[in-house]
C-alpha positions as CSV (number, residue, x, y, z in Angstrom):
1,X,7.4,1.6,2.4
2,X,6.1,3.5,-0.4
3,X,6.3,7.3,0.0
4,X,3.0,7.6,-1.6
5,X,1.0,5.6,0.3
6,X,2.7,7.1,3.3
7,X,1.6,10.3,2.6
8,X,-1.8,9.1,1.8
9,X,-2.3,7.7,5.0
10,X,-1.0,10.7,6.9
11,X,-3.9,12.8,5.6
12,X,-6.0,10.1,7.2
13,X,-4.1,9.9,10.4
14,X,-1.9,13.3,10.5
15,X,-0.2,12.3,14.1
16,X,3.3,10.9,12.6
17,X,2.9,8.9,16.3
18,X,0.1,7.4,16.0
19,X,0.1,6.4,12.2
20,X,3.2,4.5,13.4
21,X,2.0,3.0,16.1
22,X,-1.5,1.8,14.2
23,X,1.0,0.4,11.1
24,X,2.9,-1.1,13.4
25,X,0.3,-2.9,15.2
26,X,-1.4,-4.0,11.7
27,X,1.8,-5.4,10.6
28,X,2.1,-7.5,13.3
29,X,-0.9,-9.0,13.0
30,X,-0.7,-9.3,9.2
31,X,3.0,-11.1,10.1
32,X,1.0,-13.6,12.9
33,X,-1.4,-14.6,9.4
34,X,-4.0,-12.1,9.7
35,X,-5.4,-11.6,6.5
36,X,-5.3,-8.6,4.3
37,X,-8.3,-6.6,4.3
38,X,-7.5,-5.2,0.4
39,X,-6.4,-6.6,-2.3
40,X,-4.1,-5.6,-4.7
41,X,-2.5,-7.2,-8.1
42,X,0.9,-6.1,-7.0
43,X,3.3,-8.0,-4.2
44,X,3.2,-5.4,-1.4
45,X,5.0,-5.8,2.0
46,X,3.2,-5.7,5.6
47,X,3.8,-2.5,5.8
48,X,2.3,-1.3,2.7
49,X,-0.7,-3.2,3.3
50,X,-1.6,-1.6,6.6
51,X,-1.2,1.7,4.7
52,X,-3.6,0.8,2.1
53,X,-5.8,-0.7,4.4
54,X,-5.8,3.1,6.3
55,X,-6.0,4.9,2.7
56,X,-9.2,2.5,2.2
57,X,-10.7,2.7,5.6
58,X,-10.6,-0.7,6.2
59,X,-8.8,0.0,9.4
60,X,-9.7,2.8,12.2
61,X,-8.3,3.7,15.8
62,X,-9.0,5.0,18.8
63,X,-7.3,7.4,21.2
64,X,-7.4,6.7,24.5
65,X,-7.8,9.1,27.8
66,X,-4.9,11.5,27.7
């Protein structure tokens, strides 16, 4: 994972729990053929993917009842 998309995304989603749990998700699906919801000229893993696609807000969450 790249450090600076990491810390990108975690100004989007500052819970360190939940940011894991919605890249983890998103990598899954990308893994199962989803397709990628940015583009980018470089080769990036699943995981970087689902961080860019958080940094772009191409992907959003919600927190259930507590």
């Amino acid at each position: 994972m790249r450090d600076d998309y990491l810390r990108e995304a975690h100004k989007i989603i500052p819970d360190a729990n939940v940011l894991v749990n919605v890249v983890s998700r998103r990598v899954k699906q990308l893994r199962r053929g989803a397709r990628a919801l940015v583009e980018s000229l470089e080769k990036l893993s699943p995981e970087d993917i689902a961080l860019r696609e958080i940094i772009e807000g191409k992907i959003s969450y919600e927190l259930g009842p507590s």
